[in-house]
Every structure is written in structure tokens, then in C-alpha cells.
C-alpha positions as CSV (number, residue, x, y, z in Angstrom):
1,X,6.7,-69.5,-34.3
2,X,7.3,-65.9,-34.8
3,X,3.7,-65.6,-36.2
4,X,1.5,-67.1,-33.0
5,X,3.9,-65.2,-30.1
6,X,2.8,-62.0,-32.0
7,X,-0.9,-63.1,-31.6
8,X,0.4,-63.0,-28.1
9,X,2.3,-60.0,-27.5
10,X,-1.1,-58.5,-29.6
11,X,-3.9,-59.6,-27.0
12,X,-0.8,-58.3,-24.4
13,X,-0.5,-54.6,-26.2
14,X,-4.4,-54.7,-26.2
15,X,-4.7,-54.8,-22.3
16,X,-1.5,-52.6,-21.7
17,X,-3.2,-49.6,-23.6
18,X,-6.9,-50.6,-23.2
19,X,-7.4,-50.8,-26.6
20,X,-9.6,-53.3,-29.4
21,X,-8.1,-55.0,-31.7
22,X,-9.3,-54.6,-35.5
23,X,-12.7,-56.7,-36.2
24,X,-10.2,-59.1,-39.2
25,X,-7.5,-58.6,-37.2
26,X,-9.2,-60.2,-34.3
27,X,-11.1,-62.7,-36.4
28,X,-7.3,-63.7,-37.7
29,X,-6.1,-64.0,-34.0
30,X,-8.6,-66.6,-33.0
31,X,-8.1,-68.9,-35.6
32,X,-4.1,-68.3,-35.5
33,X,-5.0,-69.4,-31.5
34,X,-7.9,-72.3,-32.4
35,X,-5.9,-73.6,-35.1
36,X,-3.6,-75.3,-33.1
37,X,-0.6,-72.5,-34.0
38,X,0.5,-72.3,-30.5
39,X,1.6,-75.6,-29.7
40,X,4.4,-74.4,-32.4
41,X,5.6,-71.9,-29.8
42,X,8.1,-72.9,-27.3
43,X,7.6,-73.0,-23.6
44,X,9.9,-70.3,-23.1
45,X,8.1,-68.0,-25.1
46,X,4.5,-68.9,-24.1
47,X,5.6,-68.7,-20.3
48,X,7.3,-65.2,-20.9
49,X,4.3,-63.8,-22.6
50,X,1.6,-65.5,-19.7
51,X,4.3,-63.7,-17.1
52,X,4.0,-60.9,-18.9
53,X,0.3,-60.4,-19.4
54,X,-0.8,-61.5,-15.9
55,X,1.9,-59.3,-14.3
56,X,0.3,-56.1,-16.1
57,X,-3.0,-57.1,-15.7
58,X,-3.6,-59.3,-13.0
59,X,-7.4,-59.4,-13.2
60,X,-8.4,-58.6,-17.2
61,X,-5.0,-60.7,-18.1
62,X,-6.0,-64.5,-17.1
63,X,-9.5,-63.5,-18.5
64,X,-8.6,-62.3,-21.7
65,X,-6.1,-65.2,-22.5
66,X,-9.5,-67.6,-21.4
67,X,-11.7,-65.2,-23.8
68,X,-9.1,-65.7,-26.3
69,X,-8.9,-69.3,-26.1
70,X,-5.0,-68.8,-25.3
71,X,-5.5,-70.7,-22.4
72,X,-6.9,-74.0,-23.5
73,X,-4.2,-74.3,-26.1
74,X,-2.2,-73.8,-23.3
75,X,-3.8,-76.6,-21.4
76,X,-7.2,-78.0,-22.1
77,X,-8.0,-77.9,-18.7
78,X,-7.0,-74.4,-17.8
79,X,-9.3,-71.9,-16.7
80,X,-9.8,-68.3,-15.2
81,X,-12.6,-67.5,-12.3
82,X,-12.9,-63.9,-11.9
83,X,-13.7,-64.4,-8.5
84,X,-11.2,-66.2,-7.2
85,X,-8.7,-64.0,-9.1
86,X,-10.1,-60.8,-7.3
87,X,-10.0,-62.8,-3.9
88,X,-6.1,-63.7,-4.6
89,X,-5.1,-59.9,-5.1
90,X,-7.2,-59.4,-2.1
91,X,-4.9,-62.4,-0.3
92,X,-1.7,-61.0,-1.8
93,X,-2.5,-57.2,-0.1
94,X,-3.5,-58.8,2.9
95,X,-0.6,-60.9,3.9
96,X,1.8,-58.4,3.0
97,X,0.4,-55.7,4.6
98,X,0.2,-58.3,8.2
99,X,3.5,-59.3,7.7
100,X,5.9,-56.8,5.9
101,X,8.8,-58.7,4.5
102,X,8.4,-62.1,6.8
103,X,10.6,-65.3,4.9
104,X,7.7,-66.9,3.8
105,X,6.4,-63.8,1.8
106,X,5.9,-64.2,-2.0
107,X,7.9,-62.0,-4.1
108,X,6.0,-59.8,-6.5
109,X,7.7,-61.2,-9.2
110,X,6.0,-64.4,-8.3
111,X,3.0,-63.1,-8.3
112,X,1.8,-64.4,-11.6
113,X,2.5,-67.4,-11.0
114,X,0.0,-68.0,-8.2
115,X,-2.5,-66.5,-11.0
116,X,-1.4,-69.0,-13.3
117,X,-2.3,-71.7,-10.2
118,X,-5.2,-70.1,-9.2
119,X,-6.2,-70.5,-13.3
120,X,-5.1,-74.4,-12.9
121,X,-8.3,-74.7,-9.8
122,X,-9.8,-78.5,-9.7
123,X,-6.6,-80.0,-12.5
124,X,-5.8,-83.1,-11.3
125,X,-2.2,-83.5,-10.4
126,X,-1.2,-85.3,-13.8
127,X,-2.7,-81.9,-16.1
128,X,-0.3,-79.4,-13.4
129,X,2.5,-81.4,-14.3
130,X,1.9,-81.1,-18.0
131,X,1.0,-78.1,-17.7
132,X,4.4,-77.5,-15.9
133,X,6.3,-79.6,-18.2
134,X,4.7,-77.6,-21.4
135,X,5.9,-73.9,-20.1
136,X,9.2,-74.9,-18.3
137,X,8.3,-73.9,-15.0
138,X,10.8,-74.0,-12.5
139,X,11.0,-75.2,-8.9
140,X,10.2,-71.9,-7.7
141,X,8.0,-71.0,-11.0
142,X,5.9,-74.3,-10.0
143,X,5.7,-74.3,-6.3
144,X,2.0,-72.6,-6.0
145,X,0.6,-75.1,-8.6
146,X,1.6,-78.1,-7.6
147,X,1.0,-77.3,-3.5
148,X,-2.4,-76.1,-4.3
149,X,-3.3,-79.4,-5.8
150,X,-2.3,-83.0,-3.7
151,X,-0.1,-81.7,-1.1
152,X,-2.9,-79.0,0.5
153,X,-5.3,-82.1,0.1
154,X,-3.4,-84.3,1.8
155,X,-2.9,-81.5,4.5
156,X,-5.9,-80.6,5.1
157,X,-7.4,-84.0,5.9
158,X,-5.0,-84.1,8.4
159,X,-6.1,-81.5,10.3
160,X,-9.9,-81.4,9.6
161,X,-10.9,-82.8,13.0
162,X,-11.3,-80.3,15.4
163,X,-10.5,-81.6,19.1
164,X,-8.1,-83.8,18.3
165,X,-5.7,-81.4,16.0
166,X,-3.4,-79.2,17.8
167,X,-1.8,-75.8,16.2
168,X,1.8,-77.4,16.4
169,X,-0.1,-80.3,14.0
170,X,-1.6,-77.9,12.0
171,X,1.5,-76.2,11.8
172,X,3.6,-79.2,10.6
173,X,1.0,-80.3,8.1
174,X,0.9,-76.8,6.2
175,X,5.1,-76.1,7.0
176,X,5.9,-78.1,3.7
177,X,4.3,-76.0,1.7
178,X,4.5,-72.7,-0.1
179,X,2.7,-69.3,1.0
180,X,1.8,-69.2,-2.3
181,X,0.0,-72.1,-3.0
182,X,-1.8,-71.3,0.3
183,X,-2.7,-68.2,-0.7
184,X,-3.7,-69.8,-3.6
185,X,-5.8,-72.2,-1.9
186,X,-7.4,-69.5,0.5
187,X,-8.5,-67.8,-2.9
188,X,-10.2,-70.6,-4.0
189,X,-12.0,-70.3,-1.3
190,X,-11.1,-74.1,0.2
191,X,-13.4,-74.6,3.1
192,X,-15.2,-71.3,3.1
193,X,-18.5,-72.3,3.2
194,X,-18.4,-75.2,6.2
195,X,-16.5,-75.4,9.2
196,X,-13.4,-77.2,10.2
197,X,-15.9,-79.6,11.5
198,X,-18.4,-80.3,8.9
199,X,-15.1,-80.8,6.4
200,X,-14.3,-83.5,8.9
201,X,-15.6,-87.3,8.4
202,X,-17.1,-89.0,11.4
203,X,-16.0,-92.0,12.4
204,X,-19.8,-93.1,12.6
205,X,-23.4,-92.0,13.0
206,X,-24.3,-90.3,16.0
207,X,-19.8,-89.4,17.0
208,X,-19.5,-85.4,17.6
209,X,-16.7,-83.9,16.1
210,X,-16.9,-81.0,17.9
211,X,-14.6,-80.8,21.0
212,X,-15.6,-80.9,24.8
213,X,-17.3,-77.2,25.7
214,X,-15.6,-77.5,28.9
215,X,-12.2,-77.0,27.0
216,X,-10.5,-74.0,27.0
217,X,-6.7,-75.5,26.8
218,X,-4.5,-73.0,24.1
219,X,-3.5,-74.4,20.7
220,X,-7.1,-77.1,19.8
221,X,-8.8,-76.4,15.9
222,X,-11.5,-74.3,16.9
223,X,-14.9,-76.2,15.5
224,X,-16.3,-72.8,14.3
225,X,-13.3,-72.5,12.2
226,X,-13.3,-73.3,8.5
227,X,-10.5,-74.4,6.9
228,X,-9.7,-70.9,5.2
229,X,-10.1,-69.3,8.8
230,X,-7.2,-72.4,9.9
231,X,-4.7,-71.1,6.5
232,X,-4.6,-67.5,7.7
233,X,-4.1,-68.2,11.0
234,X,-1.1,-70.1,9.9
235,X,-0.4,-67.3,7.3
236,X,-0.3,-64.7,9.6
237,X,0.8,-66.5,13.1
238,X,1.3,-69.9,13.5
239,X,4.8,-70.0,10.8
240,X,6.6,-67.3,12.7
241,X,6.4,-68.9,15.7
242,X,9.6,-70.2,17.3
243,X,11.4,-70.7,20.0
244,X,13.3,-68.0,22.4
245,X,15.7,-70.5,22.7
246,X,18.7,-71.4,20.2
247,X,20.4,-74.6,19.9
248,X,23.6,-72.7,21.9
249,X,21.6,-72.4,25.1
250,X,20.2,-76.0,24.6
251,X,23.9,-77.1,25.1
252,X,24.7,-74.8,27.9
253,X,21.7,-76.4,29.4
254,X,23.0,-79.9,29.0
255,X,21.6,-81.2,25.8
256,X,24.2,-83.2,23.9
257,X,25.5,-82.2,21.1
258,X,23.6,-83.6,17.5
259,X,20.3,-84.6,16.4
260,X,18.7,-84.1,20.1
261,X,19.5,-80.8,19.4
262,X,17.1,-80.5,17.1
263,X,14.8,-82.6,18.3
264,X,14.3,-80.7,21.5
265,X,14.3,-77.3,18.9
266,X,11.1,-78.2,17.7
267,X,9.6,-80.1,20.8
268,X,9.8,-75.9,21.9
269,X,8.3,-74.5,19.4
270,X,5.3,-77.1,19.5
271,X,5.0,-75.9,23.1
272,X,4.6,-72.6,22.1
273,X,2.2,-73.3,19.3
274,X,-0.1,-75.3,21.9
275,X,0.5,-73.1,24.9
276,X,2.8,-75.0,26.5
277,X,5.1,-72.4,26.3
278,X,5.4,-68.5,26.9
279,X,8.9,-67.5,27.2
280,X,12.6,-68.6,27.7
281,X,12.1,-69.3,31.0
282,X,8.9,-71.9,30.4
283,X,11.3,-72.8,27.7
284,X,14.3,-73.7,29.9
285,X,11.9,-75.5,32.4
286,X,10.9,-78.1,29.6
287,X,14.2,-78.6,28.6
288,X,15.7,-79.3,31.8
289,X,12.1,-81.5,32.8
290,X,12.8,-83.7,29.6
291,X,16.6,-83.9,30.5
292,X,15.5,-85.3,34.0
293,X,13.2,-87.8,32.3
294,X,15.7,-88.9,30.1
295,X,18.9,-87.4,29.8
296,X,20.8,-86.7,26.4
């Protein structure tokens, strides 16, 4: 054990001080990393030194661990794209830059492991939970990887028809899962070259997807859209949205006391998603409209 996490930390002290490792030295490290020494080191360790090395070197680490072979011992199925690496550090600068210290915002010390999910691109969801399983990733440590693989698919086939998918759906599909593993997905660049449209199926030869030119109404999928335009619109706009209102003023106005608060709480803020909605006063109109309809 001791011997393969000081391959590790080597390859790590390599990047750190931009330096190359001996030519036998090196020759030595790949086959302590090919010959199968790692899966002797715990998943502590190999998580800490992964951490470690992608949180120095955000770019060169992932590719040097694949260069290395570090990363299929890890997981035979893990991976680096230099590409989609660069356009996740682009994400990361972005959306903190839009949105300061919003809820939803990543910590930096999370940062690696969106690298490590952005590494994990196209495993099926049974590899991300070894893979999670064989470095003792957390909730927290784990959330990127495995919302960047089902969960974002099954989201965004439910909001790939343009016309007939509003923000406030849009905004419910994507709310159960992490920044991260959005920003993840944006970086994999999920939908970038087709539109919202194109990614959606038609129901049969000859159906538009594209929605009536004559509408204009607030809150519709935009058919020009692709699905990458869709997550940072969400990213940067459609998760802070809420209502003006609070469930005190939805008493005072009448609502009863329990779940109808609630319900009525996020009726709002799908009205403001969708345009319904523009301030408290719009807000208090609905309320007291749907109390009329059916009082609670």
C-alpha cells in the first residue's frame, strides 16, 4: 500500500513543480500502476490523492493520471477529454462570476469532483456507482457523477419539445439536481450541436416540433435553443426565481393553514417562471382568484 500511493503522490509532485520524472523511475511507476498495485490501495487514499492532483492541476491533473494509466486502474471505464475539461473551468468561472455566492453555487472545494464526473463522460450508471463505491465518495463527493449520468437524461427528455415545455417545467425537471452535475453536463457539451428541437422525437413524419410563429406568450422552450442554451438559462435565472410572496402573507390572505400553503407557494413561482406573474401584487391577484375558485 505504502508503495503504489507513493507512485501517486510522485506523478502529484511531478505536476506541482513541473518537473519529469527519471526515465527508470518512470518506467518503474507504470508497471507499479499496470500491474494491478493499485487496487491494493484503499479508497480513502486513492480519493485523497485524485482530490489532490485535480485540485492543483485542474487541466494537466485528470490528463496525466489518464497518461499514467492511474485512471483505468481506477475504473476501466474512466477517462479525461481535454476539451471538455477546459470547457468545465470555463463553466465554473462563468457561473460564479453571474451569480456571486447564490445557494446553488459549487464550492471550490468541490471542484474536483465535477473533474472527476466530467472524467466519468458516457459510464453507464452501474460503472459511476462502482466507481463511487471504490473511492468512498460521499453524498456530496458523488452528487455531480451520478446527476450527470440518468437523472440529466431523464430530464432532458422531458423538456426537449419545444412548444409544449414551459420554463416552470423546465425548471422542475432540472430542480432535483446539482449545479454541478449541470455544469458538468453543460461541459460535455449535451445538446450543443442541435437545437432543443432537433433533440426532440416527433410523434410522426411530417408533425413540426417547432412552436406556432404567431406565439409570443413568456416562459415556452425557445426552438432555436439547444439544450446547453436551456441549462444556463436555468443556471443563471430560472433557480433563483421565487415568489415575492411568503407563506405569512398567503395566510393573511386567507389560505389555510398546511400543505395548501405550499401548494399555492409554488403555483407562484410557476407564474413567474411562465409570465404569469410580475410582482406581489399580480401575486396576490392569483391567490385571491384561486381562493374564489375554490376556497382553502
Amino acid at each position: 500500500m505504502i508503495f503504489s500511493s507513493r507512485v501517486l503522490r510522485a506523478i502529484r509532485f511531478a505536476l506541482r513543480f513541473g518537473s519529469e520524472i527519471e526515465t527508470d523511475t518512470h518506467a518503474w511507476l507504470r508497471r507499479a500502476v499496470t500491474g494491478g498495485n493499485l487496487a491494493d490501495v484503499s479508497g480513502d487514499r486513492v480519493r485523497k490523492e485524485i482530490r489532490l492532483s485535480f485540485g492543483e492541476a485542474p487541466i494537466e491533473g485528470p490528463l496525466r493520471l489518464r497518461d499514467e494509466g492511474v485512471l483505468r486502474e481506477v475504473h476501466p471505464l474512466l477517462g479525461a477529454d481535454e476539451t471538455a475539461l477546459q470547457e468545465l473551468d470555463r463553466n465554473l468561472r462563468r457561473y460564479r462570476s453571474s451569480g456571486g455566492e447564490r445557494a446553488g453555487n459549487p464550492p471550490e472545494s468541490s471542484d474536483w469532483t465535477l473533474r472527476l464526473a466530467c472524467c466519468a463522460s458516457g459510464m453507464p450508471p452501474q460503472a459511476r456507482w462502482e466507481l463511487v463505491r471504490r473511492l468512498r465518495l460521499s453524498r456530496d463527493e458523488r452528487s455531480a457523477l451520478i446527476d450527470a449520468g440518468v437523472p440529466w437524461r431523464k430530464a432532458s427528455a422531458a423538456i426537449s419539445t419545444p412548444g409544449s415545455v414551459r420554463d416552470s417545467d423546465v425548471e422542475r425537471a432540472l430542480r432535483p439536481l446539482s449545479s454541478g452535475g449541470l455544469l458538468v453536463v453543460a461541459a460535455e457539451g449535451a445538446g450543443s450541436s442541435s437545437t432543443a428541437a432537433s433533440a426532440a422525437v416527433a410523434s410522426s413524419e411530417g408533425t413540426s416540433s417547432s412552436p406556432d410563429p404567431g406565439d409570443t406568450g413568456m416562459g415556452m422552450l425557445r426552438a432555436e435553443e439547444t439544450l446547453t442554451d436551456l441549462l444556463w438559462r436555468y443556471l443563471e435565472h430560472m433557480q433563483e426565481v421565487r415568489p415575492e410572496l411568503n407563506g405569512a402573507d398567503l395566510l393573511e390572505l386567507g389560505v389555510s393553514q398546511g400543505p395548501d400553503v405550499g401548494l399555492l407557494l409554488e403555483k407562484l413561482r410557476s407564474a413567474r417562471l411562465d409570465g404569469g406573474a410580475r410582482d406581489s401584487e399580480d401575486e396576490r391577484r392569483l391567490v385571491l382568484g384561486w381562493l374564489a375558485e375554490k376556497p382553502l
